[in-house]
N, C-alpha and C positions, 0 to 999 in steps of 0.2 A: 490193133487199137490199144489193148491193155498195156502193152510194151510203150508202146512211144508215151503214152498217159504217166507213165509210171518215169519214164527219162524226162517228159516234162516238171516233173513233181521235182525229180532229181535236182532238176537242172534251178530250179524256183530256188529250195532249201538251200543249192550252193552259193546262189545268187544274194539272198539275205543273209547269210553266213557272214559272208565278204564284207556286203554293205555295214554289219555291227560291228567287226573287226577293226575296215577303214574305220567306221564315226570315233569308237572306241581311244584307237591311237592319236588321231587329231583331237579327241579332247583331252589325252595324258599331254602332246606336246602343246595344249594352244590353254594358257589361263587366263589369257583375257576374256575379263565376264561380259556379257553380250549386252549390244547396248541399250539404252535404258527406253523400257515402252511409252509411247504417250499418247495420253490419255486425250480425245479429242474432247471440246468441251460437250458436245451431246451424250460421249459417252460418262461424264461426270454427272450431268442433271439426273442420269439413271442412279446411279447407286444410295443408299442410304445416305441419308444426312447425319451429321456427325453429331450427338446431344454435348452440350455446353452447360457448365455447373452454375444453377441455379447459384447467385452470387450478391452481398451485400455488403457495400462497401462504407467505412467510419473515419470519417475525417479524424483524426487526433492532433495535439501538438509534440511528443513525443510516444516512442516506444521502447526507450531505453529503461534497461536491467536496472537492479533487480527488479524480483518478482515476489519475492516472499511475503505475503501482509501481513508477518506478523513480527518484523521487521520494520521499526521506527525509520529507518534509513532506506528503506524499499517505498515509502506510501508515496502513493500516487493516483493520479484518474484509472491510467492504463496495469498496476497492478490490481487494484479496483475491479477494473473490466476482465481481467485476464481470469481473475480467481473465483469468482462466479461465474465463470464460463468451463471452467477446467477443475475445478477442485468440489471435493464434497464438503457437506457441512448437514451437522444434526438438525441446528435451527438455522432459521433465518427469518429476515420481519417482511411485516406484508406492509402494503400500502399505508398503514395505518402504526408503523414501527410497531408494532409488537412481535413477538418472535413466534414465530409458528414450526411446527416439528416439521423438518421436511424428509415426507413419505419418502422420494425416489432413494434413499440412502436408508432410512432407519423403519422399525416397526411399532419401536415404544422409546419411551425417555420418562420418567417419572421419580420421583420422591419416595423409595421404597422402607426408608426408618428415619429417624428423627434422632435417635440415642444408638451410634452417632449418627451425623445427618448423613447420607448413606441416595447417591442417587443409581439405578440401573438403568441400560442402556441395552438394546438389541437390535441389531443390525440384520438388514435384512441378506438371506443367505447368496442373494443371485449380484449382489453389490462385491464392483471388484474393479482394481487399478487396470488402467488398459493393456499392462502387460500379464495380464489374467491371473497375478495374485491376489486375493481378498482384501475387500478393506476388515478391518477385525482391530480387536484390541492395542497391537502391537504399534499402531497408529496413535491409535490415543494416550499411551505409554509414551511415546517421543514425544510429542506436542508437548503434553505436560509437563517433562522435566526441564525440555528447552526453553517454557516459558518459565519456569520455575529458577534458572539455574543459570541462564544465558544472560547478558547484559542488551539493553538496545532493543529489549521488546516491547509489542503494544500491549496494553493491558493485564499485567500479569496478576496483580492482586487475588482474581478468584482461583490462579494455578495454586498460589505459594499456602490456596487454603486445603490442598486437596492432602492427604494421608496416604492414601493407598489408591491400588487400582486391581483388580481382580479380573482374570476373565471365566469366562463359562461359554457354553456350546460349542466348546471348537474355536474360543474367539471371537463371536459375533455375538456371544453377551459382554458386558463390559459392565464392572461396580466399580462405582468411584465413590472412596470414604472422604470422607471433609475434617480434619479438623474442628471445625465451629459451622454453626448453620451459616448457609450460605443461598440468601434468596435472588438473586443476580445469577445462581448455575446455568441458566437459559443461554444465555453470554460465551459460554464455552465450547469448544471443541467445533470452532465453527474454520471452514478450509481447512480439513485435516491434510498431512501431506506423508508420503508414502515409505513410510518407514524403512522399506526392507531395500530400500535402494540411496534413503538418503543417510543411515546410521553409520556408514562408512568412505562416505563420500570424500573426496579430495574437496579441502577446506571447511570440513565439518557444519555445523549449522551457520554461519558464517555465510561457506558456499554455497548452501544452498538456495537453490535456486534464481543463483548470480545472473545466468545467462538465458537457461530456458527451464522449462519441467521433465523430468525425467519420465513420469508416468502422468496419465489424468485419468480421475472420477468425476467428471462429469460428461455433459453432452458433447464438446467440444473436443478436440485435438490442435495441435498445432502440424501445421503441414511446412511450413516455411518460415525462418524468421529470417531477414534480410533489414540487418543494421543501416548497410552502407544506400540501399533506398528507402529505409526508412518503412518498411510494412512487415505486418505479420499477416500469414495465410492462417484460418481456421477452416478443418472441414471438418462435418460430422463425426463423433468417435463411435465406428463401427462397433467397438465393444462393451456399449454401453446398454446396459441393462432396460432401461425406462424408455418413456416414449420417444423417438427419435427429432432431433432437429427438422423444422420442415424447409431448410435452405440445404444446400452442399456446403456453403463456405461464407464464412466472417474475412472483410480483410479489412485493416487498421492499418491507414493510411498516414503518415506523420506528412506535417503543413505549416506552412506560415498562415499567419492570418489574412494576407489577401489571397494565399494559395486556396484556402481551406470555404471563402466565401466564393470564389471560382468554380471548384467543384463543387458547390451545392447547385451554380447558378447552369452550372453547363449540364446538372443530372450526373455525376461522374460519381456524387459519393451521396448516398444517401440520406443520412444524418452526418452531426459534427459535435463532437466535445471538447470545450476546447476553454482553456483559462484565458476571458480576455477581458484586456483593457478599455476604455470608451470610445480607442480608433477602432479596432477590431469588432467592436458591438455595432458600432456605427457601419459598419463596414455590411454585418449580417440583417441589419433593420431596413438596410436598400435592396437585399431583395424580394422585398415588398411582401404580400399576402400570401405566398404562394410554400414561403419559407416559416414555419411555426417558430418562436422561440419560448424558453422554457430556460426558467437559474435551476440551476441542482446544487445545492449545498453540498461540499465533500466535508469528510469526519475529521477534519483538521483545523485547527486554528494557528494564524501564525503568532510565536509570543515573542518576548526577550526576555532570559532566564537571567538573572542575577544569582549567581552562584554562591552560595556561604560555603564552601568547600577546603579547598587549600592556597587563600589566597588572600589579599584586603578584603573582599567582600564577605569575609568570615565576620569583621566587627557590622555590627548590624549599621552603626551611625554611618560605615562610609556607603553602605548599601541602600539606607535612604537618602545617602548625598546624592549618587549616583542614579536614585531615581527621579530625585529632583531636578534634576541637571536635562533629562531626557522628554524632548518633542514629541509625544505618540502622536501627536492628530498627522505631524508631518511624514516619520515613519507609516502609520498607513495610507495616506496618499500615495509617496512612493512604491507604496505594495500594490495596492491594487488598480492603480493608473485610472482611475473612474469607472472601472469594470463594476460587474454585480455585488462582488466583496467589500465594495463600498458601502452599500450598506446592511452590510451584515458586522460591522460594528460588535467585538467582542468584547461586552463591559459587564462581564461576567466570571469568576474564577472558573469554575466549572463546567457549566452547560453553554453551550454553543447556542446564540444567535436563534439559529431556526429548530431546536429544540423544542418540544412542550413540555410549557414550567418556566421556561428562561424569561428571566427578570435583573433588569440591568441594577448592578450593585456596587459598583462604582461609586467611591469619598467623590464629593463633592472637590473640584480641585484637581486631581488627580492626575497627571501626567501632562501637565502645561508647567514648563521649566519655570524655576523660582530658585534661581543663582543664589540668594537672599539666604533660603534654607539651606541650601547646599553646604554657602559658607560657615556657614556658624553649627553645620554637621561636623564638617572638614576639620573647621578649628577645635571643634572638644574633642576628636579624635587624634590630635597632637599634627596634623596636618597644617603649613604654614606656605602663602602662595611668593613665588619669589620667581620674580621677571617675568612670571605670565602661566607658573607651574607649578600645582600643589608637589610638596614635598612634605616626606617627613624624616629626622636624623639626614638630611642631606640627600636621601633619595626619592626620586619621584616616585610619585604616585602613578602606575603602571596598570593597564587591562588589554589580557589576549579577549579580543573580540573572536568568535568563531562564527560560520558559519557552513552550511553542507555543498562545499566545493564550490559552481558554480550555479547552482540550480536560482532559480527565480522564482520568485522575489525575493527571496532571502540574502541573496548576495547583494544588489543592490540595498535594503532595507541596513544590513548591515556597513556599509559604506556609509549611508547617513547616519547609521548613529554614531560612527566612529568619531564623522566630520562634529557631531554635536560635542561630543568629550572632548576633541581635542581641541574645540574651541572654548571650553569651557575651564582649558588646564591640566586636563587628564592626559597623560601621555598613553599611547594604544599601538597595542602590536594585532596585527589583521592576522588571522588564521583561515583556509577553505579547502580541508581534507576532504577527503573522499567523504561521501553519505558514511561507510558503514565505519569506516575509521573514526568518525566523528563520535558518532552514538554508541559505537562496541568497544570504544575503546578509550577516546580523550574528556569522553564525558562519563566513563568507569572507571575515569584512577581510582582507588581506593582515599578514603578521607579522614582523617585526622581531626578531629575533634578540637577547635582551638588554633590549630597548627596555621601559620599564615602562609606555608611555603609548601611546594609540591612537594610529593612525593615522591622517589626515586627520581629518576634523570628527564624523566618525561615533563613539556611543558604543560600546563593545566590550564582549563579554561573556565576563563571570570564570568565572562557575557555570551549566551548564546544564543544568536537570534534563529531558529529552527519552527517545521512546522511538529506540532501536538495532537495525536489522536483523541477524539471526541465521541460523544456518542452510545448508544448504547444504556448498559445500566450507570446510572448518576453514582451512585455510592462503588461502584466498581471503578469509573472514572476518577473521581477523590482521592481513591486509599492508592491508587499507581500514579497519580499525580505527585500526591503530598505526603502517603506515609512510609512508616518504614519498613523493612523487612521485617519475618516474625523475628523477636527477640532484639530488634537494635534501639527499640525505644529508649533502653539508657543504656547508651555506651559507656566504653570504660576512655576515657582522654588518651588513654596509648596506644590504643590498636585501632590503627587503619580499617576503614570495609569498605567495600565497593558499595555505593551511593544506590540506593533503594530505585531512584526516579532521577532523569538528566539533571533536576536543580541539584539535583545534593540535599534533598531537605530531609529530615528527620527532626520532628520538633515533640519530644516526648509529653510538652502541656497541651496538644492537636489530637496524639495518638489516638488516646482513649472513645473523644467524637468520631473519629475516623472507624477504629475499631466498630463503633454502636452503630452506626449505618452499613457498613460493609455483610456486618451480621446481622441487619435486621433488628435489631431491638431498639433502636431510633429511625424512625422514619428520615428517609433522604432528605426529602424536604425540610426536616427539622434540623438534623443536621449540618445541611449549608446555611438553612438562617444563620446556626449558629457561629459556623465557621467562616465563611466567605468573606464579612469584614475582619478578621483575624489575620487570613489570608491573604487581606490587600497591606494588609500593616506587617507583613514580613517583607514585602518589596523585594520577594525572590521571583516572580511572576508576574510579567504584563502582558497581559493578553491585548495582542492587534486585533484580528478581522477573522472571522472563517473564512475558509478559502472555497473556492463557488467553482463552479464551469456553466458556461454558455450550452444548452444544449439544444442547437436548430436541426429542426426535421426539416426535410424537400418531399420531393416528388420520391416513388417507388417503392416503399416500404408502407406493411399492412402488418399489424397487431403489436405495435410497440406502445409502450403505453412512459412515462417519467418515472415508475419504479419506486421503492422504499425510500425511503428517507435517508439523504448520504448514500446511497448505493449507488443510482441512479437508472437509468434500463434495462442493464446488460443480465437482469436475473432471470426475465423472462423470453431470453433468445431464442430456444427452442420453438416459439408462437411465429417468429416475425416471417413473414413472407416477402418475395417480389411481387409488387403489382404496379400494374401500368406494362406489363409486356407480350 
């Protein structure tokens, strides 16, 4: 029994031997992968169901670069949207515009000396860019010299007052000295951007942030940007310190205007921001009750710059010929096609339409053509009209009109004012450079004092019809509108500088009022009393319309509320939910 028990065993172990051997060699010779299992559908009802990203989707009308806001040639809705989604900022305003410290980034911000005015700042320790280096001083060191030093930015006046910057704790205190007191510092250091990746960037502050963000400090991330459809993905940034997004993902959907009232009406997009006209409005007002609307004033006004720089518009007479000459009511028609910017009417130098304070200041008269004046501008400035064309010495009278490439409504707006000059005698060369070539660069030539002719080889531009950030502190708006840099208040007639603000203006009998509100020892408001009509009698500034978006809510979205003032929703995304699913 044990014998045969044991050749059994034997013969078992030979038998599996074999069998691993053969399987062994048939799968060295045999690589084709075996074929593919399927799954019946009963055995699919069984297994887990697969969870789908909590998702909320924003109609736009574009989503194209840049992204920079601080960036004259970047402003937009969707930079707007993007930088309160993605970037940090010390303050920010609340419903009520006023600027409030925002906790998720800092710990304190106050006024710590007066002699000199001296503000400190401390960040808090667990705040940091999503590629886990710290936001810290070295942030607020870039910012400020780029606004300081770069051409083309928005608001730089409260930079060009700062002195020094100090860090302490490791970085994540930060002292910034002033020059002169400076009560608008609330204003500052708002969307900081991330220093240790953008100081050496290919195409320097320029490039930055052409395409996408390198890093983000806020709640948001980018997950996708997809030009050629037209969307950007947002989902939650996992490395963000404070309270988490309560969706997975933002997506900004770009639309025509009957795309954009489709998707609200089909549920496809939840809300919609969107610059429109009175078809387009019309368009949102038919899907009845179900669809909310709501205007949001954006921080822009569109103007026409009359440039005293290096050209005719340097003698002031042919500058008020040239505003006499010009149609505003028709110009903003064309702008805002009966949309909400209709009537936001900008008949104000400084404060923007839906502002508190704004009060229309506007000469009586004022931008309703009177050929009548023009002429007898034209002729005391040795201009004489012959066959249908002022000239003067035999040569016409000549204006590069610019405006920022194609964008709208400026490029249209600018079409008609051409059509108005050149019906009025003016001969006009049409210009539509890129946004940043515009403002970084043909509205930075250096300026000459006097000079009627450009500088170097480059052509200069007389008229520019472009949109103007608004908003904010009033006397910090002013002194980057209208003044000059420190020290250009009296130039010397030989030396060129690059232009303080897109007019080219420098008026050293303004300075001093500008000066006394920027630093508080004149109240703003007194201020512009003083200066405003001043301001309309240089006729280097006419302001059209602030520029608006439509903002309709639909169906599926829970805690969005219209947002600060100019900003518009996008501050408080972290809140918004899906509902209705």
């Amino acid at each position: 029994m044990g014998s045969s028990g044991e050749a059994g065993v034997r013969k078992s172990g030979i038998a599996a031997a074999l069998i691993t051997v053969l399987l062994t060699a048939l799968a060295a010779c045999d690589t084709t992968p075996p074929p593919p299992v399927v799954t019946s559908p009963v055995a699919q009802s069984s297994t887990s169901p697969v969870t789908t990203a909590s998702q909320i989707v924003i109609g736009v009308d574009d989503i194209a670069g840049g992204y920079n806001p601080h960036n004259l040639a970047d402003q937009s809705t969707i930079t707007t949207a993007l930088s309160q989604l993605l970037l940090p900022s010390v303050f920010r305003p609340d419903d009520a515009g006023e600027y409030q410290l925002d906790t998720t980034l800092m710990r304190s911000a106050e006024v710590t000396s007066t002699e000199p005015f001296t503000v400190t700042y401390q960040i808090r320790q667990d705040a940091s860019w999503s590629d886990g280096a710290p936001i810290a001083v070295e942030d607020f060191v870039y910012l400020a010299d780029a606004m300081r030093d770069q051409p083309g930015v928005v608001q730089p006046a409260g930079y060009r007052l700062i002195s020094g910057i100090q860090p302490s704790e490791g970085g994540k205190g930060v002292q910034v000295t002033f020059s002169e007191p400076y009560p608008g510092w609330k204003s500052l250091f708002s969307n900081l951007l991330p220093q240790h990746l953008l100081k050496d960037a290919p195409g320097g502050w320029q490039g930055a942030l052409q395409d996408s963000f390198p890093a983000y400090g806020g709640p948001f991330s980018i997950k996708t940007r997809d030009n050629a459809r037209g969307e950007i993905i947002l989902e939650r940034n996992e490395r963000y310190w404070d309270k988490p997004a309560a969706v997975d993902q933002l997506v900004l959907r770009r639309s025509d205007a009957a795309g954009l009232a489709g998707a609200l009406r089909s549920g496809n997009d939840q809300f919609v921001m969107s610059r429109t006209d009175a078809a387009g409005l019309n368009q949102f007002q038919a899907l009845g009750p179900t669809v909310q609307l709501n205007t949001v004033p954006s921080p822009r006004v569109a103007e026409v710059l009359l440039r005293p720089a290096n050209g005719p518009l340097v003698d002031d007479r042919v500058r008020e010929a040239v505003s006499a000459l010009i149609d505003r009511n028709k110009l903003i028609d064309e702008g805002t096609g009966g949309g909400p910017s209709a009537g936001l009417r900008a008949d104000a130098q400084v404060l923007p339409p839906s502002q508190t304070g704004y009060a229309p200041t506007i000469p009586a008269g004022f931008g309703v053509p009177d050929p009548a004046a023009a002429e007898r501008l034209l002729t005391s400035a040795g201009y004489v009209k012959e066959a249908g064309v002022w000239r003067k010495d035999g040569k016409a009278l000549t204006l590069v009109v610019a405006a920022p490439g194609q964008q709208e409504p400026y490029a249209s707006m600018a079409k008609e004012l051409s059509n108005q000059l050149v019906a009025a005698g003016i001969q006009v060369n049409t210009l539509g450079p890129q946004p940043r070539d515009l403002f970084a660069n043909l509205l930075a030539l250096p300026v000459s004092p006097g000079s009627q002719a450009p500088t170097g080889n480059s052509v200069g531009v007389d008229v520019a019809v472009v949109p103007l950030p608004v908003g904010g502190d009033a006397a910090t708006v002013l002194a980057s509108r209208f003044g000059c840099r420190p020290g250009q208040s009296t130039p010397s007639s030989n030396v060129a500088v690059v232009p303080a603000n897109p007019a080219a203006v420098c008026d050293e009998s303004l300075q001093p009022t500008i000066d006394e509100a920027l630093t508080g020892t004149k109240p703003a408001a007194d201020a512009l009393a003083e200066l405003e009509p001043r301001l309309w009698a240089q006729h280097t500034a006419i302001p059209l319309f602030q520029l608006a978006d439509t903002l309709a809510t639909g169906q599926g979205i829970s805690g969005m509320t219209v947002g600060p003032p100019l900003l518009g929703p996008f501050g408080n995304a972290v809140n918004w939910t899906r509902s209705g699913r």
